[in-house]
Backbone and ligand atoms as CSV (ligand in chain L), in Angstrom:
chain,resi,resn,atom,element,x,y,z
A,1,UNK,N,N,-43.266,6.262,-228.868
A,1,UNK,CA,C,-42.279,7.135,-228.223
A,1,UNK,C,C,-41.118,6.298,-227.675
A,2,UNK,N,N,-41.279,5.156,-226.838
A,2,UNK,CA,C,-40.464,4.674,-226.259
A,2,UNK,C,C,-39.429,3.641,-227.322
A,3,UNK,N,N,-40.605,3.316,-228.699
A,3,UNK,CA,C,-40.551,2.195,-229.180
A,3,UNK,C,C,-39.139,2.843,-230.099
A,4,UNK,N,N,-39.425,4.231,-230.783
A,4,UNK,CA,C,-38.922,5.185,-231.205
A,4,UNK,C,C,-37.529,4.963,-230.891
A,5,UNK,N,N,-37.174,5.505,-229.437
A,5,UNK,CA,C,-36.121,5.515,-228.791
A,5,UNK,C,C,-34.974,4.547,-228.537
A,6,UNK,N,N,-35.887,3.638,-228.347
A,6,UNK,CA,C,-35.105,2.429,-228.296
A,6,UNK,C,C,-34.443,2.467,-229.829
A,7,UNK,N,N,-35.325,1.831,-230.904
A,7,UNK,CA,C,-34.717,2.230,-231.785
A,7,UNK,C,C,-33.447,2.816,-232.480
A,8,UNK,N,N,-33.450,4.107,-231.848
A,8,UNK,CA,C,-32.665,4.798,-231.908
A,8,UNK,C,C,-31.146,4.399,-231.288
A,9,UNK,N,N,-31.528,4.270,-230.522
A,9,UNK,CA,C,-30.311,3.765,-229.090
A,9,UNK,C,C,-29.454,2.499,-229.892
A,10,UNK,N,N,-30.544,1.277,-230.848
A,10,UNK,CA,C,-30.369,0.557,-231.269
A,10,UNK,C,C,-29.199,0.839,-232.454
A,11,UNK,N,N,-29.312,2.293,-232.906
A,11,UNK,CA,C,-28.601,1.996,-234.097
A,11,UNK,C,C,-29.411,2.100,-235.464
A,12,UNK,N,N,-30.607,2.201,-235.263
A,12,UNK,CA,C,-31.648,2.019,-236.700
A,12,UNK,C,C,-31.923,3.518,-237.075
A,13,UNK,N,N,-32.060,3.844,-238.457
A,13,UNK,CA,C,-31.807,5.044,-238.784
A,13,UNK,C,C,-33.221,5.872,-238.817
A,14,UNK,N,N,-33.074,7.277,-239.163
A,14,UNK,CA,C,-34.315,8.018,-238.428
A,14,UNK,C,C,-35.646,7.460,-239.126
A,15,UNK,N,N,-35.670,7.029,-240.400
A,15,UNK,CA,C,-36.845,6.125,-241.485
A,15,UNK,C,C,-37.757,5.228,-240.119
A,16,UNK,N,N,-36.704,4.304,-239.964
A,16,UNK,CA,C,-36.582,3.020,-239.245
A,16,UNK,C,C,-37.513,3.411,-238.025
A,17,UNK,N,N,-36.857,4.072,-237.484
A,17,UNK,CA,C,-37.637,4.479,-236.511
A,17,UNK,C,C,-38.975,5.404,-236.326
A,18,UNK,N,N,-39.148,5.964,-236.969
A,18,UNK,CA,C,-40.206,6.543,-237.556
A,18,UNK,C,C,-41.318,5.212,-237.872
A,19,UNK,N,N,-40.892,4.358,-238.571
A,19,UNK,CA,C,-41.914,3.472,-238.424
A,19,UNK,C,C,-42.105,2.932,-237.071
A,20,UNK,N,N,-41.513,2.933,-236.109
A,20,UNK,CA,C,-41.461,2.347,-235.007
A,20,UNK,C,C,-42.466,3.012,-233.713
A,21,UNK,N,N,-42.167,4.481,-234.289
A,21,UNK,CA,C,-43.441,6.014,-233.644
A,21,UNK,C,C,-44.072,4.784,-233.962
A,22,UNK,N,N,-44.555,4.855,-235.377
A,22,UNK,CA,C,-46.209,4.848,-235.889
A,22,UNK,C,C,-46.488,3.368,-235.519
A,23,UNK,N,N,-45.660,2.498,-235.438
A,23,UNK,CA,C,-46.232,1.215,-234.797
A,23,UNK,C,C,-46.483,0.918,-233.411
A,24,UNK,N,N,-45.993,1.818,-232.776
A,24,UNK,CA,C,-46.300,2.034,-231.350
A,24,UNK,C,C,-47.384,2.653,-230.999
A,25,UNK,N,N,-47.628,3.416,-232.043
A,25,UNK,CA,C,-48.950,4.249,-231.591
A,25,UNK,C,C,-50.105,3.377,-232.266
A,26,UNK,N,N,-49.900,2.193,-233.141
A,26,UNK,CA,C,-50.894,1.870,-233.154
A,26,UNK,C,C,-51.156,0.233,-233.198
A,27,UNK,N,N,-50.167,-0.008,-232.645
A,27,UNK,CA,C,-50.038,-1.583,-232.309
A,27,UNK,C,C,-51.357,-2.291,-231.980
A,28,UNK,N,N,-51.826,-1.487,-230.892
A,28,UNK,CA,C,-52.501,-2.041,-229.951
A,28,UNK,C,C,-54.473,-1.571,-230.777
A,29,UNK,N,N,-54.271,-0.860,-231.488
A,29,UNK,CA,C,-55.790,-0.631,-232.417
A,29,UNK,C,C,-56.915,-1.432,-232.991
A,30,UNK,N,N,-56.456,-2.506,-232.599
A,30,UNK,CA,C,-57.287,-3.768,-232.537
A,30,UNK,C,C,-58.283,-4.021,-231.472
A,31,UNK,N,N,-57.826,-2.779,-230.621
A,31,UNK,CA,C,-58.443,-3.135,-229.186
A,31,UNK,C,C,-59.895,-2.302,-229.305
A,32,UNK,N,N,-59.995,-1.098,-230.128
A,32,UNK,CA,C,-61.091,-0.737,-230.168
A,32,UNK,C,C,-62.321,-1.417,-231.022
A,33,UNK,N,N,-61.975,-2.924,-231.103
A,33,UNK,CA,C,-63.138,-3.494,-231.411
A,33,UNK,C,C,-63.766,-4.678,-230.701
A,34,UNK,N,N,-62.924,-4.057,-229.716
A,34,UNK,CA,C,-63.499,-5.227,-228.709
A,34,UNK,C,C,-63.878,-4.559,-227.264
A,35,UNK,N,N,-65.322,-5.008,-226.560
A,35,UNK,CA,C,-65.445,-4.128,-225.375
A,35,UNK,C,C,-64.577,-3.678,-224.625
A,36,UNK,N,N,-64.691,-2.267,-223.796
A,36,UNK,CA,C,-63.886,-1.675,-222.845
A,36,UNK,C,C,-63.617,-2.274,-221.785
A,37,UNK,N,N,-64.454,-2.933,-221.329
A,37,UNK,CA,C,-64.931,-3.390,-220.099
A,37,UNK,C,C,-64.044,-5.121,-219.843
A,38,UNK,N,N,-63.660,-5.294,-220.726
A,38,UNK,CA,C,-63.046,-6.674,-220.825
A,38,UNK,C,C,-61.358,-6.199,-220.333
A,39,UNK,N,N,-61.171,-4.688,-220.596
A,39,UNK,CA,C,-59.373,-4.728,-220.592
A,39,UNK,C,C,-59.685,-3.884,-219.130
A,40,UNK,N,N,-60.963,-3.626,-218.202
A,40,UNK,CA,C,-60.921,-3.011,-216.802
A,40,UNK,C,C,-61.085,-3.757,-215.862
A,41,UNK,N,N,-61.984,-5.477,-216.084
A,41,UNK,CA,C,-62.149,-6.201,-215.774
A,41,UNK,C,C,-61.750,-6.501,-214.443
A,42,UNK,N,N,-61.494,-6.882,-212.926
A,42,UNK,CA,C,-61.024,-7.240,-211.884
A,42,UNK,C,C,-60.887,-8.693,-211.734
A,43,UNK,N,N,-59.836,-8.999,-211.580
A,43,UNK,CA,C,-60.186,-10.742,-211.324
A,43,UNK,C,C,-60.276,-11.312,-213.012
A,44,UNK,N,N,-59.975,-12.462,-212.616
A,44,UNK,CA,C,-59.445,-13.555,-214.306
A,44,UNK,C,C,-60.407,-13.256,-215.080
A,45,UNK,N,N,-60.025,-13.438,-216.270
A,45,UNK,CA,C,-60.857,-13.498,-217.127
A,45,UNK,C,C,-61.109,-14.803,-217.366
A,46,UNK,N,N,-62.316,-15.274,-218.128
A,46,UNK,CA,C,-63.133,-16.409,-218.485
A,46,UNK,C,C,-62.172,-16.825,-219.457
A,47,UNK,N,N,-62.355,-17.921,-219.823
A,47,UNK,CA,C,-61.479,-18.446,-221.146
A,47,UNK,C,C,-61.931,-17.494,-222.410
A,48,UNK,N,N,-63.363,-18.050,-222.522
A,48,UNK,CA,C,-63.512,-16.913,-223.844
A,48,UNK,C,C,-63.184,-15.279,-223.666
A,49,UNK,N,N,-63.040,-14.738,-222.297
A,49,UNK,CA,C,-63.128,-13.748,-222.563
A,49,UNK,C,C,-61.177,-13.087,-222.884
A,50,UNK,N,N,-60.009,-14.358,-222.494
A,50,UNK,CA,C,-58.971,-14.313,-222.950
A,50,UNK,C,C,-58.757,-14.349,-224.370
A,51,UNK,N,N,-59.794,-15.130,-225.058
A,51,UNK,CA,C,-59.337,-15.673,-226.417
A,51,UNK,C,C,-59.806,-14.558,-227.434
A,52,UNK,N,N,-60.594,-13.594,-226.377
A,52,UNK,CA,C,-61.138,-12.607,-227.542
A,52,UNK,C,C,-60.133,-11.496,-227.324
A,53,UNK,N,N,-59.224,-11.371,-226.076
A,53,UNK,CA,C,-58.469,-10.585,-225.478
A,53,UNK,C,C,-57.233,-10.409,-227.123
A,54,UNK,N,N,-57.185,-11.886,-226.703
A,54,UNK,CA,C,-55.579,-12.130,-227.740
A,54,UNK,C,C,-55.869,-12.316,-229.203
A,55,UNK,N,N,-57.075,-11.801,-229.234
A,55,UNK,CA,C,-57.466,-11.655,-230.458
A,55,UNK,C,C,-57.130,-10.157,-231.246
A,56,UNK,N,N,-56.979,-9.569,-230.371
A,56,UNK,CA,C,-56.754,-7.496,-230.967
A,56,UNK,C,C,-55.408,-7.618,-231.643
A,57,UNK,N,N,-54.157,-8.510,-231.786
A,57,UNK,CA,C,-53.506,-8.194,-232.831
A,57,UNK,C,C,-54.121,-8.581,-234.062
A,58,UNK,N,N,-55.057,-9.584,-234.071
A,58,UNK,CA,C,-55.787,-10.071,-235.938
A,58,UNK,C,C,-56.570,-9.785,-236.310
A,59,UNK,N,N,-57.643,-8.446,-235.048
A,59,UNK,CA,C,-58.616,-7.595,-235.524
A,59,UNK,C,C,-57.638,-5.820,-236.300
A,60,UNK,N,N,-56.624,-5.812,-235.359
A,60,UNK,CA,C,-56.102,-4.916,-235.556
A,60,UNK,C,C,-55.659,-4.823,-237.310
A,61,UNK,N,N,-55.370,-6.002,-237.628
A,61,UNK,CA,C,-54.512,-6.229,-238.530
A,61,UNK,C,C,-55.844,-6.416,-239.668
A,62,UNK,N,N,-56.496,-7.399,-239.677
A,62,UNK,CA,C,-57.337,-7.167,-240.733
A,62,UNK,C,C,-58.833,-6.028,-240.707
A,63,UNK,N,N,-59.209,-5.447,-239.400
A,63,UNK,CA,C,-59.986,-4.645,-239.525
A,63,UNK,C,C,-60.032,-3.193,-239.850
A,64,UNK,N,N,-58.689,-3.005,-239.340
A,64,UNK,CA,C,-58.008,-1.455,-239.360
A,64,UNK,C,C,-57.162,-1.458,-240.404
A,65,UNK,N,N,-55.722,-1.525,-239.984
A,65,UNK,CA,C,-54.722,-1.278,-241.264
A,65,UNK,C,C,-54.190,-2.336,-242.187
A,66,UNK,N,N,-54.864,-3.675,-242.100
A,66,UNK,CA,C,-54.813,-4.459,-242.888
A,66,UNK,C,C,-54.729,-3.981,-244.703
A,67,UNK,N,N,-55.338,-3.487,-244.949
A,67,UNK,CA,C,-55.584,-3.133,-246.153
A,67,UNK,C,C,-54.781,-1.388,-246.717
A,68,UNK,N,N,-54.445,-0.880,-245.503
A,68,UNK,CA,C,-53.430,0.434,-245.639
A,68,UNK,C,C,-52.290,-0.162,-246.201
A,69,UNK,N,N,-51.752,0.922,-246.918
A,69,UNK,CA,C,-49.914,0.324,-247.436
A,69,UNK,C,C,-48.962,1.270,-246.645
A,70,UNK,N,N,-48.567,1.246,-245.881
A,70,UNK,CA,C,-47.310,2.144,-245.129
A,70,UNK,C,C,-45.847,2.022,-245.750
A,71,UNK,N,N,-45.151,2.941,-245.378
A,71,UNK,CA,C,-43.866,2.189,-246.100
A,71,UNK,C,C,-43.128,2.011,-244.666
A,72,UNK,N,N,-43.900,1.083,-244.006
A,72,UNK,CA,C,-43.204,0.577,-242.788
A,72,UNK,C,C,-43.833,-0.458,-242.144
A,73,UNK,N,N,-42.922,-1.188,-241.670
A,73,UNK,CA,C,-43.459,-2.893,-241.373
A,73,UNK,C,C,-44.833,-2.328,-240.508
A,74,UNK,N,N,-45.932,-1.845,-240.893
A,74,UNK,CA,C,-47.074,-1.757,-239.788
A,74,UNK,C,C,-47.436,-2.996,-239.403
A,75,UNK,N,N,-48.158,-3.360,-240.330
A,75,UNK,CA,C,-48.675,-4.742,-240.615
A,75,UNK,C,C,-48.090,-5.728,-239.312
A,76,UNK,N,N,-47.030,-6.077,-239.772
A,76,UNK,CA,C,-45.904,-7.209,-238.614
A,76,UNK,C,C,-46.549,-6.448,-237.456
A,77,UNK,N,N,-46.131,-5.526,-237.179
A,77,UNK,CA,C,-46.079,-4.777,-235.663
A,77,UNK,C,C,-47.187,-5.109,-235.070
A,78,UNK,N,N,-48.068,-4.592,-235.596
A,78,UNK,CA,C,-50.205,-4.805,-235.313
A,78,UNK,C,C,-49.951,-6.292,-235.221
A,79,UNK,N,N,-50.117,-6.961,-236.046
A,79,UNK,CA,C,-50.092,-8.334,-235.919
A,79,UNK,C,C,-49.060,-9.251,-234.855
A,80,UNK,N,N,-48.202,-8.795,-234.747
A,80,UNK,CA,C,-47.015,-9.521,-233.903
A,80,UNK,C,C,-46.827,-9.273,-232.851
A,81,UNK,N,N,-46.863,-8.165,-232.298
A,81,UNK,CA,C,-46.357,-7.380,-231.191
A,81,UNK,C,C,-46.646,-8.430,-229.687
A,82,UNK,N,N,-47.180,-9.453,-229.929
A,82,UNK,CA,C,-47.532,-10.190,-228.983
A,82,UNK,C,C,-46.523,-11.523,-229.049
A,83,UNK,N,N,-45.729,-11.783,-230.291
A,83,UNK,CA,C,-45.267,-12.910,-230.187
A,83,UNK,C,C,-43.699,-12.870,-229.839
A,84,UNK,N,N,-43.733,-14.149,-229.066
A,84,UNK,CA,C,-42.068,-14.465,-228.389
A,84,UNK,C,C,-41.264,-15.763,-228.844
A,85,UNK,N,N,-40.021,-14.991,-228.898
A,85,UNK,CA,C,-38.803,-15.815,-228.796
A,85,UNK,C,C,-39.509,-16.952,-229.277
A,86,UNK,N,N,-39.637,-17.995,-227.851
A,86,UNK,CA,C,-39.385,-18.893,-228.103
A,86,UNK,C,C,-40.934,-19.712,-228.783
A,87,UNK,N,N,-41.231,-19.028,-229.067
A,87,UNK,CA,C,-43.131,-19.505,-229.427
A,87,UNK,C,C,-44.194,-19.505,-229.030
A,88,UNK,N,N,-43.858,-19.108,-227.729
A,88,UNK,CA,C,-45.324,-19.105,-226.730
A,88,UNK,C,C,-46.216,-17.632,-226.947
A,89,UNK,N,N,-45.884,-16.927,-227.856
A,89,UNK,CA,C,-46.461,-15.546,-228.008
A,89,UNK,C,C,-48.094,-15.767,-229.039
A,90,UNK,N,N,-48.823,-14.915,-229.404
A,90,UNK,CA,C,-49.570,-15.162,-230.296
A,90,UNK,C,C,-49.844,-14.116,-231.166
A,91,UNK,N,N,-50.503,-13.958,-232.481
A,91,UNK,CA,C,-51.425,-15.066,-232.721
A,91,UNK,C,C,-51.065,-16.388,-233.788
A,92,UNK,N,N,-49.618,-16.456,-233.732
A,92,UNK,CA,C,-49.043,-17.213,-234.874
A,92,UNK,C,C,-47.960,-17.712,-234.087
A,93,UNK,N,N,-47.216,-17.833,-232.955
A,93,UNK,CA,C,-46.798,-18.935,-232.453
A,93,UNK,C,C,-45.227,-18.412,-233.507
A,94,UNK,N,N,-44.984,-17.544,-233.795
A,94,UNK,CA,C,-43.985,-17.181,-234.459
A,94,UNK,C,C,-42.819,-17.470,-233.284
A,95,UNK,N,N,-41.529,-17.938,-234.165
A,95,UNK,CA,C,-40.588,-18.188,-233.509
A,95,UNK,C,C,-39.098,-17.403,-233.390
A,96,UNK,N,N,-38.252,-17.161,-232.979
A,96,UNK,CA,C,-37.027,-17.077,-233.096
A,96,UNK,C,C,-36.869,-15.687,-234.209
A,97,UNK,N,N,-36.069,-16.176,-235.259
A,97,UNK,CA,C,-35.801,-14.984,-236.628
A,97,UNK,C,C,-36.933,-14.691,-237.081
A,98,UNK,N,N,-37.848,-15.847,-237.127
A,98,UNK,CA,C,-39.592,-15.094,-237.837
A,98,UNK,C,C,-39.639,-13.641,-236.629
A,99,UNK,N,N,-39.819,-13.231,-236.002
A,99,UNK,CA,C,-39.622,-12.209,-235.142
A,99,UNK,C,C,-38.747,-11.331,-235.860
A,100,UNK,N,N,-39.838,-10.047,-236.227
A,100,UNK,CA,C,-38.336,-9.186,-237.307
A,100,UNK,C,C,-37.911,-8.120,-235.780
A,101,UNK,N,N,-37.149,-7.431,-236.273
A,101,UNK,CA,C,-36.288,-6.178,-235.311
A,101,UNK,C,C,-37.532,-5.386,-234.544
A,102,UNK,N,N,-38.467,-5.179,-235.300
A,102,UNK,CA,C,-39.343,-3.949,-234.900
A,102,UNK,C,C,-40.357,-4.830,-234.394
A,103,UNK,N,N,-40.450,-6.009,-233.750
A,103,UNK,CA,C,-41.480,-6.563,-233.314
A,103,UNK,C,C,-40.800,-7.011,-231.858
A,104,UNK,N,N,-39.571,-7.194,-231.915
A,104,UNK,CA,C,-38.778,-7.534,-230.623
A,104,UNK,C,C,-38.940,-6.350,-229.753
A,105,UNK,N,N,-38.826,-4.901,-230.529
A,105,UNK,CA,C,-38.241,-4.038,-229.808
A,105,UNK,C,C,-40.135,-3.986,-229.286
A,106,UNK,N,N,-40.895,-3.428,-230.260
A,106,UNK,CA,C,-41.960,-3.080,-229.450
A,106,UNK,C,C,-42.711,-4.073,-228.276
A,107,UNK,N,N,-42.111,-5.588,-228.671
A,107,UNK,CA,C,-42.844,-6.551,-227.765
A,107,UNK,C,C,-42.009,-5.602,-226.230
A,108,UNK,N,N,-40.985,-5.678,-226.480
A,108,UNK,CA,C,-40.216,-5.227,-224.884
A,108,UNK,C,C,-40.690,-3.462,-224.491
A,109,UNK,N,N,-40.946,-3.115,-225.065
A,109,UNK,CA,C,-41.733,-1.632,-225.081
A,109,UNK,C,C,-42.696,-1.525,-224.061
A,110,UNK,N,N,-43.571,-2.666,-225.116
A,110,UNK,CA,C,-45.001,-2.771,-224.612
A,110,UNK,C,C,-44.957,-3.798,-223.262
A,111,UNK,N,N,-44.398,-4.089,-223.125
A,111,UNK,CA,C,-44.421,-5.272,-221.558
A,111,UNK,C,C,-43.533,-4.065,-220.735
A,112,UNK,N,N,-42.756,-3.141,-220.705
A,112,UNK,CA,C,-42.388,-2.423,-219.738
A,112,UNK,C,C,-43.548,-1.408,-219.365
A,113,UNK,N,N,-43.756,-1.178,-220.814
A,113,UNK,CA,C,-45.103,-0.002,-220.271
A,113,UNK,C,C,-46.544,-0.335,-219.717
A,114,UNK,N,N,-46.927,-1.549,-219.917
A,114,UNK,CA,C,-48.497,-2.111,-219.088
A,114,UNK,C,C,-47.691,-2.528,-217.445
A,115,UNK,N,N,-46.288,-2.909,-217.805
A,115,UNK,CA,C,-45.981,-3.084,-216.130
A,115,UNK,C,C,-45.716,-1.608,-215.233
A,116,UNK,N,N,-45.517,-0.502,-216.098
A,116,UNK,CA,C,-45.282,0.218,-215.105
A,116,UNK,C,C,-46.661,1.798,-215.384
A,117,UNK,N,N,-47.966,0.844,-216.330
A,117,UNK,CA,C,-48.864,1.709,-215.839
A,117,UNK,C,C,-49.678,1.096,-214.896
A,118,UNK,N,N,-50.610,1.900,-214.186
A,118,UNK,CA,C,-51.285,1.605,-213.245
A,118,UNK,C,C,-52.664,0.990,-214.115
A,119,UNK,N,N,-53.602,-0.327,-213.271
A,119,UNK,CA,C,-54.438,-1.005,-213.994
A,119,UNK,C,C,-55.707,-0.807,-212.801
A,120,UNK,N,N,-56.575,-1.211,-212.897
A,120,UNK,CA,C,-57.933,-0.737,-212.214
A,120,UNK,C,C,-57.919,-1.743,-210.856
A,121,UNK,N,N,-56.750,-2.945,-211.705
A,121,UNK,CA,C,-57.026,-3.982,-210.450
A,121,UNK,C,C,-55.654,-4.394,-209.939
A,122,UNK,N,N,-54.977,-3.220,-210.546
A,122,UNK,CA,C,-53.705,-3.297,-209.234
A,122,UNK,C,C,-52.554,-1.835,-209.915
A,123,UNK,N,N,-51.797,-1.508,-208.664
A,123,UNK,CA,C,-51.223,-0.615,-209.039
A,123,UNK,C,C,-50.105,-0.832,-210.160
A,124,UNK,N,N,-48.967,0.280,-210.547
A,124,UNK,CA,C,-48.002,-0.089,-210.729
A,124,UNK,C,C,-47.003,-0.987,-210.755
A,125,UNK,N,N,-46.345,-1.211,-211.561
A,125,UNK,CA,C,-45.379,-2.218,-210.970
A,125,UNK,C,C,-43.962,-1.435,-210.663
A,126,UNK,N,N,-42.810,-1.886,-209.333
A,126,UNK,CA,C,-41.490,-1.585,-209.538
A,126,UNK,C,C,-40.764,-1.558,-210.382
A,127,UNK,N,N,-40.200,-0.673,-210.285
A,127,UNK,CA,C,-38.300,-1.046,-211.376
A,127,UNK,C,C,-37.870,-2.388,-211.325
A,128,UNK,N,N,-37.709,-2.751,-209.954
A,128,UNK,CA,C,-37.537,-4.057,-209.810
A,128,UNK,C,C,-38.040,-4.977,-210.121
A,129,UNK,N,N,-39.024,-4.908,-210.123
A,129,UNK,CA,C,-39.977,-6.342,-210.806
A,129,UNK,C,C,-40.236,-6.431,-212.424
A,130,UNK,N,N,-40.058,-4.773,-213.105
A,130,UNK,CA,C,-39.930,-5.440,-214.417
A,130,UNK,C,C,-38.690,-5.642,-214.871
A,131,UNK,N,N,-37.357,-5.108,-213.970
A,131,UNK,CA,C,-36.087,-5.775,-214.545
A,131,UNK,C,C,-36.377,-7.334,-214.179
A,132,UNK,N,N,-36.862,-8.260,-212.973
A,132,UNK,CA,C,-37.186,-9.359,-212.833
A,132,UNK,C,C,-37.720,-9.842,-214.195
A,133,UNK,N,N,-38.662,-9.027,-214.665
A,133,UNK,CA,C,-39.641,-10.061,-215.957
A,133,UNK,C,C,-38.371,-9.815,-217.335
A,134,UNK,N,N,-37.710,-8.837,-216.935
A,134,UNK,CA,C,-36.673,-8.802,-218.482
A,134,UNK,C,C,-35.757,-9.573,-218.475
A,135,UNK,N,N,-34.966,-9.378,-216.809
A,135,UNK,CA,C,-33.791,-10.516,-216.991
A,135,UNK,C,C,-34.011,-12.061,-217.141
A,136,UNK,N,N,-35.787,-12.626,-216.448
A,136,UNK,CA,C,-36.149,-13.511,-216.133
A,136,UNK,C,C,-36.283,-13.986,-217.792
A,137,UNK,N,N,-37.165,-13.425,-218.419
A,137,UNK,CA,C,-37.441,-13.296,-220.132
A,137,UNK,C,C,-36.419,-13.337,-221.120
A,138,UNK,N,N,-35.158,-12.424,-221.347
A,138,UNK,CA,C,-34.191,-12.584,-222.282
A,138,UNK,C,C,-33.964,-13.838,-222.912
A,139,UNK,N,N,-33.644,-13.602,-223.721
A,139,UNK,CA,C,-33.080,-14.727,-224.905
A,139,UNK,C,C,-34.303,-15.865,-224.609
A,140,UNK,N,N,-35.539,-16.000,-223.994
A,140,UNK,CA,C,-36.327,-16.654,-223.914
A,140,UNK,C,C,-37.919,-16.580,-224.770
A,141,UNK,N,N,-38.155,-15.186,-224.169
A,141,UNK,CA,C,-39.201,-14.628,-224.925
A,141,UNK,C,C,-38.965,-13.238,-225.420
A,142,UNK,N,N,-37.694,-12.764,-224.711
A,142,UNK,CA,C,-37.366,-11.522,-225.300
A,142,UNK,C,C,-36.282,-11.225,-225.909
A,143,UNK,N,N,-36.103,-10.371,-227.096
A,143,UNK,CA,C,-34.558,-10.565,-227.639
A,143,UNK,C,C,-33.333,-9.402,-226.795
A,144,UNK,N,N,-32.912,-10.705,-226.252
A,144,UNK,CA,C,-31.255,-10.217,-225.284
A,144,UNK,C,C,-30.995,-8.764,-225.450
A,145,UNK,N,N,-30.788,-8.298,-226.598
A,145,UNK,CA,C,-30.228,-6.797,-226.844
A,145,UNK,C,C,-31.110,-5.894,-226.461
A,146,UNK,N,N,-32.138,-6.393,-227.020
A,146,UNK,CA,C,-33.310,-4.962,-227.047
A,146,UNK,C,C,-33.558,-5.218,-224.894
A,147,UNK,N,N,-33.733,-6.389,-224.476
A,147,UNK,CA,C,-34.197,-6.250,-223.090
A,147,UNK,C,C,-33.250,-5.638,-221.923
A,148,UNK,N,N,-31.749,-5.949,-222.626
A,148,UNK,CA,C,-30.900,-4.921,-221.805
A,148,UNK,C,C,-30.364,-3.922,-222.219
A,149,UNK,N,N,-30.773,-3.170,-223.441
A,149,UNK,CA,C,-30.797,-1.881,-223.887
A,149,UNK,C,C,-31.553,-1.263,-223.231
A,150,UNK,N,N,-33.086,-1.477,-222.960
A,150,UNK,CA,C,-34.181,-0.878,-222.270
A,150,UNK,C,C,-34.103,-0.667,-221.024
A,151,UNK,N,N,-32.963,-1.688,-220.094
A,151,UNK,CA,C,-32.806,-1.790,-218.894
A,151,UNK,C,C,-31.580,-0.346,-218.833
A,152,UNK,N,N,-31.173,0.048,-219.636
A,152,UNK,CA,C,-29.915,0.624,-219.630
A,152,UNK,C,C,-30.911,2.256,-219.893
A,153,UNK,N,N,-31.469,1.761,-220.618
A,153,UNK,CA,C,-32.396,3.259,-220.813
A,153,UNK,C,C,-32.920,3.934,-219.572
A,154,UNK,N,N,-33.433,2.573,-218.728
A,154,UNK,CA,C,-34.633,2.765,-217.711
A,154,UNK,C,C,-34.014,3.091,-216.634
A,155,UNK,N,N,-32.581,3.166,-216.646
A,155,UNK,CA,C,-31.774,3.495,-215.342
A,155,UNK,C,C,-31.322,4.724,-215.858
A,156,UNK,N,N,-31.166,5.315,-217.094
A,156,UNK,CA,C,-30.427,6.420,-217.642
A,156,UNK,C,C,-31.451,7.531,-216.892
A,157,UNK,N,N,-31.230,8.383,-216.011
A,157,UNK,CA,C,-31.741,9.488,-216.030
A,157,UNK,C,C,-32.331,10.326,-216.586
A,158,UNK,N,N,-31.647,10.264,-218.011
A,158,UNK,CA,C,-32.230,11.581,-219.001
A,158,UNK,C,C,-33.142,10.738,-220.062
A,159,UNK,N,N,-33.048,9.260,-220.086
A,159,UNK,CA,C,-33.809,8.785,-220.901
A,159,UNK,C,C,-35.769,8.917,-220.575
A,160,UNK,N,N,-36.189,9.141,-221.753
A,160,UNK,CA,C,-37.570,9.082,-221.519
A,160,UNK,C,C,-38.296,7.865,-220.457
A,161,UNK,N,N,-37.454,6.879,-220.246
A,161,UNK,CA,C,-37.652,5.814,-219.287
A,161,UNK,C,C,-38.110,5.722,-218.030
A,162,UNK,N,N,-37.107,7.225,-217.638
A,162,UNK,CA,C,-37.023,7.548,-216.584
A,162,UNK,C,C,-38.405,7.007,-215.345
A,163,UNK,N,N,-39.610,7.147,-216.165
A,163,UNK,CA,C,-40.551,7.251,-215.434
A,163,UNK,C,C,-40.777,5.704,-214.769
A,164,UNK,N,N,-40.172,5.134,-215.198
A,164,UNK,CA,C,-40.573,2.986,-214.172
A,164,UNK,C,C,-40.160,3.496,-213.154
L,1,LIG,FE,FE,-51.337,-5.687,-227.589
């Protein structure tokens, strides 16, 4: 929905974005193969229990729609949606242009929306604090356009944003 929008806002045509629905809705589908109880957790996780964490984009990708053909970058999305800018993302340490359009936008999607849902072991986050992680992030781990497009959304009133 959000991933959608942006999209849109971006300039990418209704196709484009349409893949962007369906990668949003299922980016994160990797996660149902790994316990519940690991993403409700209170307090740090164990090392292994991180490494299995950051593992749901390469279950996602080869357990689920790995083998589907979409006529839309799914694949990248499931698989990527975790990686940044400048390399520190995973599960491939992808850099810079390796980062296609629809992996920037949903990485910034998905980091506004876990900051401004509520988690078992802490509330919400402010407006303020995730413009902090966007402006702090740009051109670093996040791509410049898409992080102050979203900021522009998230102040727009009528945008679906509305809700940070
Ligand atoms: Fe994810």
């Amino acid at each position: 929905m959000m991933a959608r929008e942006v999209g849109h806002q971006f300039g990418l045509d209704d196709d484009r974005c349409i893949g962007l629905y369906v990668g949003g809705l299922l980016h994160d589908v990797g996660r149902i193969t790994l316990p519940e109880t690991i993403f409700t957790k209170r307090g740090n996780l164990t090392e292994e229990e991180w490494e299995l964490v950051k593992s749901h984009p390469r279950r996602g990708y080869n357990k689920v729609i790995g083998g589907v053909e979409y006529p839309w970058p799914i694949g990248d999305m499931v698989l990527h949606h975790h990686e940044r800018l400048d390399g520190s993302g995973y599960p491939d340490g992808l850099k810079g242009e390796e980062l296609s359009l629809e992996v920037r936008i949903l990485a910034v999607c998905d980091v506004v929306e876990a900051m401004s849902s509520r988690r078992p072991y802490r509330s919400k986050r402010k407006k303020e604090e995730i413009f902090y992680e966007l402006k702090r992030g740009r051109g670093k781990l996040y791509d410049t356009e898409v992080a102050n497009l979203v900021m522009t959304m998230i102040e727009d009133k009528h945008s679906p944003f509305d809700m940070v």
